[in-house]
DSSP file (Angstrom, degrees, kcal/mol; ACC not computed):
  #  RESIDUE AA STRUCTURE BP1 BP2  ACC     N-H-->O    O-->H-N    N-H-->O    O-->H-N    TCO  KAPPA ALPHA  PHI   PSI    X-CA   Y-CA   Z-CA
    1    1 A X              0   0    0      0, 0.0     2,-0.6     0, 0.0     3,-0.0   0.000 360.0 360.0 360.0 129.0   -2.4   15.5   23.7
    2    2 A X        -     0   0    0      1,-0.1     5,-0.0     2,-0.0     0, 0.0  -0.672 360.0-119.8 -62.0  92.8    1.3   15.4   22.9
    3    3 A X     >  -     0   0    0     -2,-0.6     4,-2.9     1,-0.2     3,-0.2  -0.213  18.2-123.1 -37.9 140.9    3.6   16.6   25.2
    4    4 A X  H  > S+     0   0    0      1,-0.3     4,-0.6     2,-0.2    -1,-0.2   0.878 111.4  53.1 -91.5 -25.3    5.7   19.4   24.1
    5    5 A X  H  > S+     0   0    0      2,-0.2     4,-1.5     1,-0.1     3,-0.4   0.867 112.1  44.1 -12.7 -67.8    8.8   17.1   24.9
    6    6 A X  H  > S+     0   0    0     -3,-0.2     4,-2.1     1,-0.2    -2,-0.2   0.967 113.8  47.0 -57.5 -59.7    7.6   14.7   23.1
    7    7 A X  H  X S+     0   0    0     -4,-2.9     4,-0.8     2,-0.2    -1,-0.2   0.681 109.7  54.1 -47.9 -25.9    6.5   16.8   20.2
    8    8 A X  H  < S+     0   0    0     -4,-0.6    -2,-0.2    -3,-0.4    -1,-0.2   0.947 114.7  47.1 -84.5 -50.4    9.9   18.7   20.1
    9    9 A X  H  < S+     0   0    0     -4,-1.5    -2,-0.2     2,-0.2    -3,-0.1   0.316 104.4  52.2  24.3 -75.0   11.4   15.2   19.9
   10   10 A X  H >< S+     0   0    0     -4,-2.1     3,-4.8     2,-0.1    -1,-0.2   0.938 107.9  61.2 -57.6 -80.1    9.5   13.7   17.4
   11   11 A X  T 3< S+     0   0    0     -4,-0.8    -2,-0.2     1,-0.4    -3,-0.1   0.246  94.1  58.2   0.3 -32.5   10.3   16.8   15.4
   12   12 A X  T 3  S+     0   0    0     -4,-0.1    -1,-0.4     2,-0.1    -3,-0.1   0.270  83.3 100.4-120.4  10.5   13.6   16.4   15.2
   13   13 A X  S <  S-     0   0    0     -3,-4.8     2,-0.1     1,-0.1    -3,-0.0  -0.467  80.7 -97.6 -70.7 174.4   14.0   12.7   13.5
   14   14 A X     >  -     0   0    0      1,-0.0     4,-1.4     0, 0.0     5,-0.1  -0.186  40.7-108.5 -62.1 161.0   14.8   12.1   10.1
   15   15 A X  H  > S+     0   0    0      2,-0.2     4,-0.8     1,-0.1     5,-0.1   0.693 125.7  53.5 -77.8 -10.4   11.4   11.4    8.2
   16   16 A X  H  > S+     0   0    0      2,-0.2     4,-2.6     3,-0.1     3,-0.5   0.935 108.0  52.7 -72.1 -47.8   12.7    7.5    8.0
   17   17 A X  H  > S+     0   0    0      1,-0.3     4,-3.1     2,-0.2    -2,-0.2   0.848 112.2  42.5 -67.6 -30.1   13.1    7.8   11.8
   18   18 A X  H  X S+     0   0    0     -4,-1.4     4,-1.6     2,-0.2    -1,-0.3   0.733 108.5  55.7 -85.0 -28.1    9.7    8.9   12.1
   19   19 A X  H  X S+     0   0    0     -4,-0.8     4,-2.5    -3,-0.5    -2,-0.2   0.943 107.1  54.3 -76.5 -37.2    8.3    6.3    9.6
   20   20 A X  H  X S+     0   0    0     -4,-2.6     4,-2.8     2,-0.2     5,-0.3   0.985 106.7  49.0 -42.3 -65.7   10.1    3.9   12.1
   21   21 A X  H  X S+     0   0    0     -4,-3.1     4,-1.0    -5,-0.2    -2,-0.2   0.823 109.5  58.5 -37.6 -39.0    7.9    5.6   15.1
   22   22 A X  H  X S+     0   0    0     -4,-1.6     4,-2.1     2,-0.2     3,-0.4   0.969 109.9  39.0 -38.3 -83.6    4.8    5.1   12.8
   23   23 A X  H  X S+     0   0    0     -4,-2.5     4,-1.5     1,-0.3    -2,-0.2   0.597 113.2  54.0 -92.4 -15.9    5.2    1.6   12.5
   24   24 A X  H  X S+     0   0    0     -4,-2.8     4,-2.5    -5,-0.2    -1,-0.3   0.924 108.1  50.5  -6.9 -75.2    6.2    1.1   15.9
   25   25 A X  H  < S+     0   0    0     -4,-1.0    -2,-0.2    -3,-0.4    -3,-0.2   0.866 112.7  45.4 -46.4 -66.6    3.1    2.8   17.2
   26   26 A X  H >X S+     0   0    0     -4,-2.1     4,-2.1     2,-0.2     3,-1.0   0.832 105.5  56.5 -87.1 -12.4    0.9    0.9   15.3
   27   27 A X  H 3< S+     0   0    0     -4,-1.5    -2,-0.3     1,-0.2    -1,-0.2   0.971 114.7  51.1 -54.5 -52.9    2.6   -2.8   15.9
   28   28 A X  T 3< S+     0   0    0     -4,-2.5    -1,-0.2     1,-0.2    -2,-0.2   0.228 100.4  54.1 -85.5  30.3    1.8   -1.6   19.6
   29   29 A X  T <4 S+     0   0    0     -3,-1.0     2,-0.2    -5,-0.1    -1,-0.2   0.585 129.5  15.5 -97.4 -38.7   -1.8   -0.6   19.2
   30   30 A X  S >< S-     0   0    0     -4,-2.1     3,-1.8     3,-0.1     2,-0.2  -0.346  79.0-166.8-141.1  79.2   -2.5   -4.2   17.8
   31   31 A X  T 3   +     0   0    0     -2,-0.2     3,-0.1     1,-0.2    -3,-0.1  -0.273  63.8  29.3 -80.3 139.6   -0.3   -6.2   18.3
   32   32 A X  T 3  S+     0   0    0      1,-0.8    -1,-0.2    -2,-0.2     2,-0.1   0.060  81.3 128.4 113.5 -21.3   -0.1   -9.7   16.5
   33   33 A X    <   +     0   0    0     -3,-1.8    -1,-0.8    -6,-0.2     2,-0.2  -0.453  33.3 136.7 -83.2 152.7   -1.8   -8.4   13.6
   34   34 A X        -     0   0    0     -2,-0.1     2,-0.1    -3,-0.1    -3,-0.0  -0.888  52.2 -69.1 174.0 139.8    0.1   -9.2   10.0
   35   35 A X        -     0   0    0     -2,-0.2     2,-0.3     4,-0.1     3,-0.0  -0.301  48.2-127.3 -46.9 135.1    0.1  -10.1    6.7
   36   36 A X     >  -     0   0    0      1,-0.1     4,-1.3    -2,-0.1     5,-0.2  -0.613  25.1-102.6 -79.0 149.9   -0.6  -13.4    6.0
   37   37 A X  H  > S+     0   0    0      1,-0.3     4,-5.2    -2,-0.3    -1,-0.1   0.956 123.3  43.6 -48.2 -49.5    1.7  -15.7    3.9
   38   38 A X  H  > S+     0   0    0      2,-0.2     4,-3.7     1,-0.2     5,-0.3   0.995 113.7  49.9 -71.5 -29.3   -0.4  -15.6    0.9
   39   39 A X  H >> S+     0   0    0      1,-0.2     3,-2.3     2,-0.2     4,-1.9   0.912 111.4  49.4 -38.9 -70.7   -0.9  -11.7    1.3
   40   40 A X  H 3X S+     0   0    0     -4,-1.3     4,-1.4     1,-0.3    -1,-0.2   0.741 107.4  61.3 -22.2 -56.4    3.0  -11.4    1.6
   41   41 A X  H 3X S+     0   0    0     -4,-5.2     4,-2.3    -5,-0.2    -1,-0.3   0.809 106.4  39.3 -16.6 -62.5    2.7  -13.6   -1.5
   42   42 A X  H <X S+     0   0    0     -4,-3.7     4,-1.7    -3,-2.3     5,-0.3   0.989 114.8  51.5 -63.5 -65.0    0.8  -10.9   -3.7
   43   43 A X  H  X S+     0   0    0     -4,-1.9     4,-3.9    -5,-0.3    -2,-0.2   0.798 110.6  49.3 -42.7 -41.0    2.6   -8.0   -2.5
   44   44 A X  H  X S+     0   0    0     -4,-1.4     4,-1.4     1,-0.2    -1,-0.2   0.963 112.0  48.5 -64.9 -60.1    5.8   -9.8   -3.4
   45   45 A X  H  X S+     0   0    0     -4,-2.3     4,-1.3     2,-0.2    -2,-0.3   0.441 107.3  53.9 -20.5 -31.5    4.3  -10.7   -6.9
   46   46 A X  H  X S+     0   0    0     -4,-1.7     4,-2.6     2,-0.2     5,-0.4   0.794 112.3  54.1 -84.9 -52.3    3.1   -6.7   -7.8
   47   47 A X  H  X S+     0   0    0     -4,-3.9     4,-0.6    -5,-0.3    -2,-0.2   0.892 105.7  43.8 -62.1 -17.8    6.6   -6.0   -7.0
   48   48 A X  H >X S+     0   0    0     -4,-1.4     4,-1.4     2,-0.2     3,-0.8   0.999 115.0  49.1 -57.3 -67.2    7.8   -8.2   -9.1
   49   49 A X  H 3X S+     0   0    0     -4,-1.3     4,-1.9     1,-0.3    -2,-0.2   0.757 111.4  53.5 -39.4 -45.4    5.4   -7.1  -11.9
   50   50 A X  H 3< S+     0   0    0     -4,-2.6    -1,-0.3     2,-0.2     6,-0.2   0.691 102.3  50.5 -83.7  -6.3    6.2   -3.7  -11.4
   51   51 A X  H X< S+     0   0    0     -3,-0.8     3,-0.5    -4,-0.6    -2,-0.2   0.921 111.2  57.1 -85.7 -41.4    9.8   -3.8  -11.6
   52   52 A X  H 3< S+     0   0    0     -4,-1.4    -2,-0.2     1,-0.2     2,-0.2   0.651 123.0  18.1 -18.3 -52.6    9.1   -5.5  -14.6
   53   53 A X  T >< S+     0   0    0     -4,-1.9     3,-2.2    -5,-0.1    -1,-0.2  -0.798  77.0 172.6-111.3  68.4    7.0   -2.9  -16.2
   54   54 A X  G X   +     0   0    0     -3,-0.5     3,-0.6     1,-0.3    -4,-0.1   0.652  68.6  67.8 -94.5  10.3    8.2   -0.4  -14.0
   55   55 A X  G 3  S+     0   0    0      1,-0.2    -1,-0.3    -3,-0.0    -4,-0.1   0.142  82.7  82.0 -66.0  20.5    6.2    2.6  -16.2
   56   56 A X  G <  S-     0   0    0     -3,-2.2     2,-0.3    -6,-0.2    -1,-0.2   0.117 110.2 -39.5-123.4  27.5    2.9    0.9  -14.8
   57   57 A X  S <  S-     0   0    0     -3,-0.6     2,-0.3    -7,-0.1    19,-0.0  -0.982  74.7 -59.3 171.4-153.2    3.1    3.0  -11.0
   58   58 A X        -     0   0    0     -2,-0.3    -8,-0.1     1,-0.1     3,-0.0  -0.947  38.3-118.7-127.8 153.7    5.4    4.2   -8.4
   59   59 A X     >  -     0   0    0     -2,-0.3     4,-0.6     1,-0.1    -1,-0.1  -0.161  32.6-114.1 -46.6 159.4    8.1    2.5   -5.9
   60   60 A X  H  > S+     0   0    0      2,-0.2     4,-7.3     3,-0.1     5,-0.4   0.855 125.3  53.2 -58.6 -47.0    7.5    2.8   -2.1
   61   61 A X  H  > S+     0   0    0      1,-0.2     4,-2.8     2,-0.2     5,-0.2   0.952 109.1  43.7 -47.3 -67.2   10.7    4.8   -2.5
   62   62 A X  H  > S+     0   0    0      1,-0.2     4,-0.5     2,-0.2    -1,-0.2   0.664 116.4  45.8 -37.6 -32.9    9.3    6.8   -5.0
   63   63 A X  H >X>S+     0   0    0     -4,-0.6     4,-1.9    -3,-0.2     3,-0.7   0.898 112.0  52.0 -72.4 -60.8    5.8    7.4   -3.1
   64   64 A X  H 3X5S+     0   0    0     -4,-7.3     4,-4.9     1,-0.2     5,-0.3   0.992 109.7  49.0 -58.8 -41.1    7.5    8.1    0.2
   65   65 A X  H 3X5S+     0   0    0     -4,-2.8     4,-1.6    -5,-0.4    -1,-0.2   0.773 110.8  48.7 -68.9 -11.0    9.8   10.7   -1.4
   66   66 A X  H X<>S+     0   0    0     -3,-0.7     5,-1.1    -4,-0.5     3,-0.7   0.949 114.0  50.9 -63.3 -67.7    6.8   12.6   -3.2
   67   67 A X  H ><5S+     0   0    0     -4,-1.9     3,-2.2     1,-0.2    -2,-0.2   0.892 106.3  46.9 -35.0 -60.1    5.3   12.4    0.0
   68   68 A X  H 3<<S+     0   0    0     -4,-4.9    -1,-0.2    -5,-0.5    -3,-0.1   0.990 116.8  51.7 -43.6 -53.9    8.3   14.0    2.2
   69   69 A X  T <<5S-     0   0    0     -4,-1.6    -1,-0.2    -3,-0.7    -2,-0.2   0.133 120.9-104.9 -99.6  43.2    8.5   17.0   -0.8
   70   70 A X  T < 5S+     0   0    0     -3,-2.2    -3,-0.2     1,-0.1    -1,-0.1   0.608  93.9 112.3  70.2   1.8    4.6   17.9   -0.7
   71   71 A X      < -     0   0    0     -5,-1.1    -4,-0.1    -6,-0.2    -1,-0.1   0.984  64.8-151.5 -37.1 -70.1    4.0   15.5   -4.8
   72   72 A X        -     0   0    0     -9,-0.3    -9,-0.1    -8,-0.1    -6,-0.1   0.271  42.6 -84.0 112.7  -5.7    2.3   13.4   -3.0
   73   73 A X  S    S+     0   0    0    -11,-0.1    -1,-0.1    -9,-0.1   -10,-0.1   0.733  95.4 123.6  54.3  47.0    3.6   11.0   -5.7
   74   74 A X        +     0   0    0    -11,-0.1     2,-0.2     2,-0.0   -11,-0.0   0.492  69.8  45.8-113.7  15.9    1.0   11.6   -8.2
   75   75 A X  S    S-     0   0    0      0, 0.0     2,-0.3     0, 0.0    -9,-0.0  -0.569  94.2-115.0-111.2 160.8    3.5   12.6  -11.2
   76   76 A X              0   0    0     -2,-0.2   -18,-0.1   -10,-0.0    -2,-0.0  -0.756 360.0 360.0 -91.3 137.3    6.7   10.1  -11.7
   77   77 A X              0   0    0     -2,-0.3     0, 0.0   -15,-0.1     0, 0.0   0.466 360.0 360.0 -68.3 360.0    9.8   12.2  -10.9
């Protein structure tokens, strides 16, 4: 349970401040845990590719901001 402190709180970031809280939260449930070089590797490589072809998906940018206005990012804006 959420305190209602907490909850009002929360509530009142930006949605970046709250994606910050996010990833906070879950570096301290397991902390140590990471990508690995070569993972980092791929991920860096698909961005590449997609910036490259950049009709072949969506940005993070693009993804988070469907998400924040209820797309969901499953049209390109």
């Amino acid at each position: 349970m959420v305190s209602p402190a907490l909850r009002e709180s929360l509530e009142a970031l930006t949605p970046a401040e709250r994606v910050a809280v996010i990833d906070s939260l879950q570096r301290s449930l397991v902390p140590g845990v990471g990508l690995a070089e070569p993972e980092k590797t791929l991920i860096r490589q698909r961005e590449a590719e997609l910036e490259a072809t950049s009709s072949a998906g969506l940005t993070w940018a693009e993804l988070r901001a469907g998400l924040r206005s209820g797309q969901c990012g499953a049209a390109r804006p």
